[in-house]
Structure formats: structure tokens, C-alpha cells
N, C-alpha and C positions, 0 to 999 in steps of 0.2 A: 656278674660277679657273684659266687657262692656267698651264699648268707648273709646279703643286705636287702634289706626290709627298708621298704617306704611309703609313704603315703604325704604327697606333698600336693594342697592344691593352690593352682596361681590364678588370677582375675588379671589380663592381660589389658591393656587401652592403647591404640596408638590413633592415629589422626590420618588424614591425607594431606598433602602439602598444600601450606596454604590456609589448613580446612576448609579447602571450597569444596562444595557440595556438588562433588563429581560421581557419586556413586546411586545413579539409580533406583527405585523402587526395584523397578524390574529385573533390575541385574543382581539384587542384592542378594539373592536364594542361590544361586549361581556361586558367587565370589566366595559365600559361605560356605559351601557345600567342598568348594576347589580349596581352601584355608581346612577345612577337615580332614582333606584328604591327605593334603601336604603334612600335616602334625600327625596322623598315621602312620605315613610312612617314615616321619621322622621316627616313629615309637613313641609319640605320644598319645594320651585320650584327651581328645576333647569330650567336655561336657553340652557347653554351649556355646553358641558367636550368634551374636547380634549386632545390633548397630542401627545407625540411620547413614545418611547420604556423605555424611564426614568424617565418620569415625569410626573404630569397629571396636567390639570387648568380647574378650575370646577365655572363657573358663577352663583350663583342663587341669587333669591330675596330672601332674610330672613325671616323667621317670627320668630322675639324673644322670643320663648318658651321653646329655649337650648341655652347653651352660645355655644360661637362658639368655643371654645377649646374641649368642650364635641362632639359634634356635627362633628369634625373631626375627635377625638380618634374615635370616633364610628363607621363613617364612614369605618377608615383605616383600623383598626379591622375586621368589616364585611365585606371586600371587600381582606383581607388577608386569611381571614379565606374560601373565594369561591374559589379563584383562588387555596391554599391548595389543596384544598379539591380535587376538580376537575380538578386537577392535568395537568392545563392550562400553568404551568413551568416549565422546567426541573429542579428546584433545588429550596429549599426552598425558597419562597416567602416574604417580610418584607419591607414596608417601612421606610424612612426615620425619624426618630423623627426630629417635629416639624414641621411650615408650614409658608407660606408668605399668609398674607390675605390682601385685597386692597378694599377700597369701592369707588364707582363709582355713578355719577347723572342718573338720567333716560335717559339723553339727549345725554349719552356717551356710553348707552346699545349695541346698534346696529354696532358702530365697536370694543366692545372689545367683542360682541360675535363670529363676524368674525374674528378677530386675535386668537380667542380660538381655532376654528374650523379649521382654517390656520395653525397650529402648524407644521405639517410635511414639509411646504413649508420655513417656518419662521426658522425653527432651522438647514436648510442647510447652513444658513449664519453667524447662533451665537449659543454660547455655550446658556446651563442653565445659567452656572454662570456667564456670561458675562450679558444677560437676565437680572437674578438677579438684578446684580450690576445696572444695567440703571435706572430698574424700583424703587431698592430703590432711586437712587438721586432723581429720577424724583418727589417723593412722601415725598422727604425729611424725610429719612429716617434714621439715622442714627446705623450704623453695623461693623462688627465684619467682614473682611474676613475670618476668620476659621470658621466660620460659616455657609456660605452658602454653602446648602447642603454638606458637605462633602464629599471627597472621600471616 
């Protein structure tokens, strides 16, 4: 669209079903790399995705040409359907329904893409759902504990 100007960045979170710790060390560089590619082609930039074995946090700049509900479904979907496929889990693969999304100033880019990236260092000391729960007060949030991500 002629003459719209944006600059929107989102902190993405979703879970794996369950949060059982189906995602590999090994395979993690991989899943991440394929989640890049995927938000590419959607016409998005990622910044950064990290994660550990349960969870993933995915940073990019927006461009609003999907909403971000779709834009996730799609993600999840496409990145369910590789790891399937390619038989990178022992047992059937599935995330979580639903996601936590967070938007961020330009001036805050650079340490939440080091906290993204820091994931496996950051979660020896807190759960997800401790996580969770911080980053919703922090954002005044208001929620449901049965909710966050579920067992």
C-alpha cells in the first residue's frame, strides 16, 4: 500500500503441547532456522528465535500484511508439519494452542533479542510459567492461571 509507514516490533511465545520437552538440543538450530524461513516468506523479519526444549520466542519486526493470529497459526502449522515429516521427534509433534505476543520500542530491540537468544541460560533459574506470569504483570496483563500454557 502507497504511503504506509511502519515499524512494529512483536516478542512472540508459544509452548509445545503439553510443554513436554520434545524439542531437542540438536534439533533446535534446525526448527529455528526453518521458523526464519517460514516468516520470510511470509514477508516478515525476524530478529531473533530462541528457546529451549518446550518453548520457542520469536522477535521480529512486522510488516501488517497478516494479522498476527494467522501469521502464527501458519507458522505453527508449517513448522509442525517439518519436524513431522522429518521425523526430528520421537513421537508425534503438536504445539500448544494459543500464544503470548508482546510489543516492544525500537530502543528495547537489543536486550530482548539477547534475552531471546539467552533462553537456555534464563530457564535454569524459572519455569515457562513462572516467566509467563512476570512478563504478564509486567505488561499489565490481565489472565487466567489455567491458562498459561497448560500442562
Amino acid at each position: 500500500m502507497a504511503n504506509t509507514y511502519t515499524k512494529i516490533f512483536f516478542h512472540i511465545v508459544f509452548a509445545v503441547k503439553g510443554r513436554e520437552s520434545l524439542l531437542p538440543l540438536t534439533e533446535q538450530l534446525r526448527v529455528h532456522k526453518y521458523m526464519e524461513a517460514t516468516l520470510r516468506n511470509m514477508g516478515q523479519t525476524p530478529i531473533a528465535i530462541g528457546g529451549v526444549e518446550n518453548h520457542v520466542h520469536i522477535l521480529i519486526e512486522f510488516k501488517p500484511n497478516i494479522s498476527i493470529s494467522d501469521m502464527v497459526r501458519d507458522l505453527k502449522t508449517s513448522v509442525t508439519k517439518m519436524i513431522n515429516s522429518k521425523h526430528l521427534v520421537a513421537y508425534q509433534f503438536a504445539w500448544q494452542r494459543g500464544y503470548a505476543c508482546f510489543s516492544y520500542s525500537p530502543s528495547q530491540i537489543d536486550s530482548v533479542k539477547k534475552y531471546i537468544l539467552n533462553q537456555p541460560m534464563h530457564h535454569k533459574n524459572i519455569s515457562l510459567r513462572e516467566e509467563m506470569k512476570i512478563t504478564y504483570d509486567r505488561f499489565g496483563i490481565e489472565f487466567d492461571e489455567k491458562y498459561i500454557f497448560e500442562e
